[in-house]
N, CA and C atoms as a LAMMPS dump frame, in Angstrom:
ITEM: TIMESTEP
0
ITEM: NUMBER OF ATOMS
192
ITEM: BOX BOUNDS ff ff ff
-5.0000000000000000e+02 5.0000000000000000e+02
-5.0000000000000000e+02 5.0000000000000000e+02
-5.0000000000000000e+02 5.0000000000000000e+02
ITEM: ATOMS id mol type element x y z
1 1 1 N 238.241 91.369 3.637
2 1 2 C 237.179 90.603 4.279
3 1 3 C 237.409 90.504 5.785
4 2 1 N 238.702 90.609 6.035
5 2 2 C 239.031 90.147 7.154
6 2 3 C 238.888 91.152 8.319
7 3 1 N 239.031 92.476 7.782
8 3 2 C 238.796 93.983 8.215
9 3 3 C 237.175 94.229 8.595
10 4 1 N 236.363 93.782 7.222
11 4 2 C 234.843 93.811 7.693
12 4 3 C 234.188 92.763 8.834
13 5 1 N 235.089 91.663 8.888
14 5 2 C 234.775 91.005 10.377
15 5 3 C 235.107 91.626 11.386
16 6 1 N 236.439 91.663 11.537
17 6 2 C 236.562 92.647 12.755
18 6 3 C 235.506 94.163 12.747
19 7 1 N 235.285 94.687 11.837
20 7 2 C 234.578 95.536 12.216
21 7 3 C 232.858 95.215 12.695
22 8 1 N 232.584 94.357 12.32
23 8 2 C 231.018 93.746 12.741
24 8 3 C 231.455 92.951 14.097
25 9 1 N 232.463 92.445 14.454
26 9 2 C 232.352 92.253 15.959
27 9 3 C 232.432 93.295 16.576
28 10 1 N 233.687 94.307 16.483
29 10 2 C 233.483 95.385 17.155
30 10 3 C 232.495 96.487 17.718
31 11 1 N 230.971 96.057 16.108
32 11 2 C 230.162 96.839 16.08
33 11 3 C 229.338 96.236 16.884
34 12 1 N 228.94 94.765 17.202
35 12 2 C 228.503 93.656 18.018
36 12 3 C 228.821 94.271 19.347
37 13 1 N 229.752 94.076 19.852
38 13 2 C 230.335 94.661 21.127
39 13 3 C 230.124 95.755 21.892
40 14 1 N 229.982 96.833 20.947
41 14 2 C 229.702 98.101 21.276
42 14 3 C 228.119 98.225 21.681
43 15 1 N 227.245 97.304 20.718
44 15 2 C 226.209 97.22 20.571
45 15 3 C 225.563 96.38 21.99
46 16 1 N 226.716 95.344 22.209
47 16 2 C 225.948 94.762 23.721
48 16 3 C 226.293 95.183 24.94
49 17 1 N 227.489 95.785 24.41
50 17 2 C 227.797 97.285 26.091
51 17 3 C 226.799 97.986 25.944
52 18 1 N 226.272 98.721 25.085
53 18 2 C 225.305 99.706 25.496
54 18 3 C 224.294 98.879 25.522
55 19 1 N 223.513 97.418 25.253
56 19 2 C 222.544 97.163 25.854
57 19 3 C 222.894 96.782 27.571
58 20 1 N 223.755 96.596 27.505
59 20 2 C 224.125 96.148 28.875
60 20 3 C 223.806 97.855 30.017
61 21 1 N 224.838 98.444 29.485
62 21 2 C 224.142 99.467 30.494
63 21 3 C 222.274 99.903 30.516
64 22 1 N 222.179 99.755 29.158
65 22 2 C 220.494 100.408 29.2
66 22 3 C 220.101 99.615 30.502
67 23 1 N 220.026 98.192 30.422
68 23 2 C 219.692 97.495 31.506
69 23 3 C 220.003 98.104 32.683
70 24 1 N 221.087 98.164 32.998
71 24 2 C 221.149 98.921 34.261
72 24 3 C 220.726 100.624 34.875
73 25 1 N 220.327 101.197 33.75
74 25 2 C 219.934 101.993 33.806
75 25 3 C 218.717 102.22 34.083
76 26 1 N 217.866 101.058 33.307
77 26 2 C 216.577 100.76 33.733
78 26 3 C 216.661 100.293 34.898
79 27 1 N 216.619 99.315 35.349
80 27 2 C 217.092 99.145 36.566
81 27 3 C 217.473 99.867 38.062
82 28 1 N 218.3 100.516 37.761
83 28 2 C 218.344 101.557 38.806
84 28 3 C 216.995 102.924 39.15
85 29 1 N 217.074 102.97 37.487
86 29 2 C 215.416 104.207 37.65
87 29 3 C 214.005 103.354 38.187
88 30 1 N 214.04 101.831 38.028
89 30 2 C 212.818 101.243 38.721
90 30 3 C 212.782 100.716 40.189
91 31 1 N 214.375 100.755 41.083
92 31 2 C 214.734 100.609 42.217
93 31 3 C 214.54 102.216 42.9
94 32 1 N 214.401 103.675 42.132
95 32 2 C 214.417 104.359 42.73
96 32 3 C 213.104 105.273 42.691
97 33 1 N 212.482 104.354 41.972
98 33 2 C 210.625 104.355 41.941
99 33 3 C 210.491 103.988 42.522
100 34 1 N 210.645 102.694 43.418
101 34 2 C 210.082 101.686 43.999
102 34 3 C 210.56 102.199 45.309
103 35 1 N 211.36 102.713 45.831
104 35 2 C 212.069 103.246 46.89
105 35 3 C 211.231 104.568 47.46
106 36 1 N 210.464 105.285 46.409
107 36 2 C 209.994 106.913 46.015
108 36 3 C 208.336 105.77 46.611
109 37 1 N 207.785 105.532 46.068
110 37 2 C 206.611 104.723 46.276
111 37 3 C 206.64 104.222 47.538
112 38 1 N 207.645 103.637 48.288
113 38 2 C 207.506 102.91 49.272
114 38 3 C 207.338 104.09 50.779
115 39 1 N 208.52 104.745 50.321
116 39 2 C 208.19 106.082 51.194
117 39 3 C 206.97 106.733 51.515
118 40 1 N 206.409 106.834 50.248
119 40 2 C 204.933 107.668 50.37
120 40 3 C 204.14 106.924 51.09
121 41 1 N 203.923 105.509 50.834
122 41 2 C 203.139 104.925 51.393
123 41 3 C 203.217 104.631 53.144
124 42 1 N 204.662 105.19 53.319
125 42 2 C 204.664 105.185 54.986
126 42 3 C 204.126 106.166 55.134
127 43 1 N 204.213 107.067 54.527
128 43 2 C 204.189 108.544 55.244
129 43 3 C 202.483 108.947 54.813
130 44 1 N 201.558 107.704 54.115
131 44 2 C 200.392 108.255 53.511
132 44 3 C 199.844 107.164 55.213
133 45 1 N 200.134 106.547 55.689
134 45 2 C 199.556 105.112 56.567
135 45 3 C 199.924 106.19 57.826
136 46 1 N 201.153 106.677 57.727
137 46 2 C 201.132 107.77 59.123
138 46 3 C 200.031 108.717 59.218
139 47 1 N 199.716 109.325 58.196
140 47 2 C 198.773 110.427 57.906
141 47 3 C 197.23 109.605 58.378
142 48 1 N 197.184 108.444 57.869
143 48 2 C 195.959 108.252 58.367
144 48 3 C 195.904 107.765 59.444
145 49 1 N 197.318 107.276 60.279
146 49 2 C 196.489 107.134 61.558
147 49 3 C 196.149 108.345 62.145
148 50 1 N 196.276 110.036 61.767
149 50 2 C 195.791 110.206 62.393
150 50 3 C 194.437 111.065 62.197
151 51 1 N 193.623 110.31 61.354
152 51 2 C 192.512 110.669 61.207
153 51 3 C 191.087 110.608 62.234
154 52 1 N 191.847 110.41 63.34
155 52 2 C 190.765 110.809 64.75
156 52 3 C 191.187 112.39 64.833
157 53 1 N 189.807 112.957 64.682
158 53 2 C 190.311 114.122 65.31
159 53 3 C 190.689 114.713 66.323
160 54 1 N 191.258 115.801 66.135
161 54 2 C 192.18 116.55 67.649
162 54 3 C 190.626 116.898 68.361
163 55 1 N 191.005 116.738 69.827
164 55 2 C 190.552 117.877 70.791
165 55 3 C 189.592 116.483 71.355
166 56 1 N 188.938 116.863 72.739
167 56 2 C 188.429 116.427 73.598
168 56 3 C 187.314 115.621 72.989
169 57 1 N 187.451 114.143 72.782
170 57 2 C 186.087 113.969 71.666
171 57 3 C 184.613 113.699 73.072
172 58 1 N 184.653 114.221 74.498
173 58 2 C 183.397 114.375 75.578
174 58 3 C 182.876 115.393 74.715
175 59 1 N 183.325 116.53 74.317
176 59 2 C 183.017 117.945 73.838
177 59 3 C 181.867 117.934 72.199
178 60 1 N 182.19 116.679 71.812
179 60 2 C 181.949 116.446 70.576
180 60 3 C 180.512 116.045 70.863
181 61 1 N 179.664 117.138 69.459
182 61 2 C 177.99 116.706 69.712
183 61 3 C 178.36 115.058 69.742
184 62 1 N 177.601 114.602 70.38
185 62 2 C 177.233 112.835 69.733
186 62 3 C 178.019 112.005 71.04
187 63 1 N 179.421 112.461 71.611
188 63 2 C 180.145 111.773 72.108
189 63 3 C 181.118 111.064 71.3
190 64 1 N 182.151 109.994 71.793
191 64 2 C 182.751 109.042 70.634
192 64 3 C 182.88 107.987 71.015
């Protein structure tokens, strides 16, 4: 009896180390989404500033 306890803690144990890492595993893959996302969004806000177009806008039918 005393053998099947120790073995159900052990199995306990094993069982909350590997939830323990899943956590961190998750974790790290949603810090390096969030990192991946944050980037784009600089580099999508750069892109639109420069949505004036190039070149002399006097030249442009209409003026600007």
């Amino acid at each position: 009896m005393r053998n099947n306890n120790a073995n159900k803690s052990l199995k306990f144990k094993s069982i909350r180390a590997a939830n323990v890492v899943d956590v961190h595993i998750q974790l790290f893959v949603s810090l390096n989404f969030a990192v991946f996302v944050s980037a784009n969004l600089h580099i999508k806000d750069k892109f639109l500033a420069l949505k004036k177009p190039a070149g002399n806008p006097h030249k442009w039918e209409g003026g600007y």
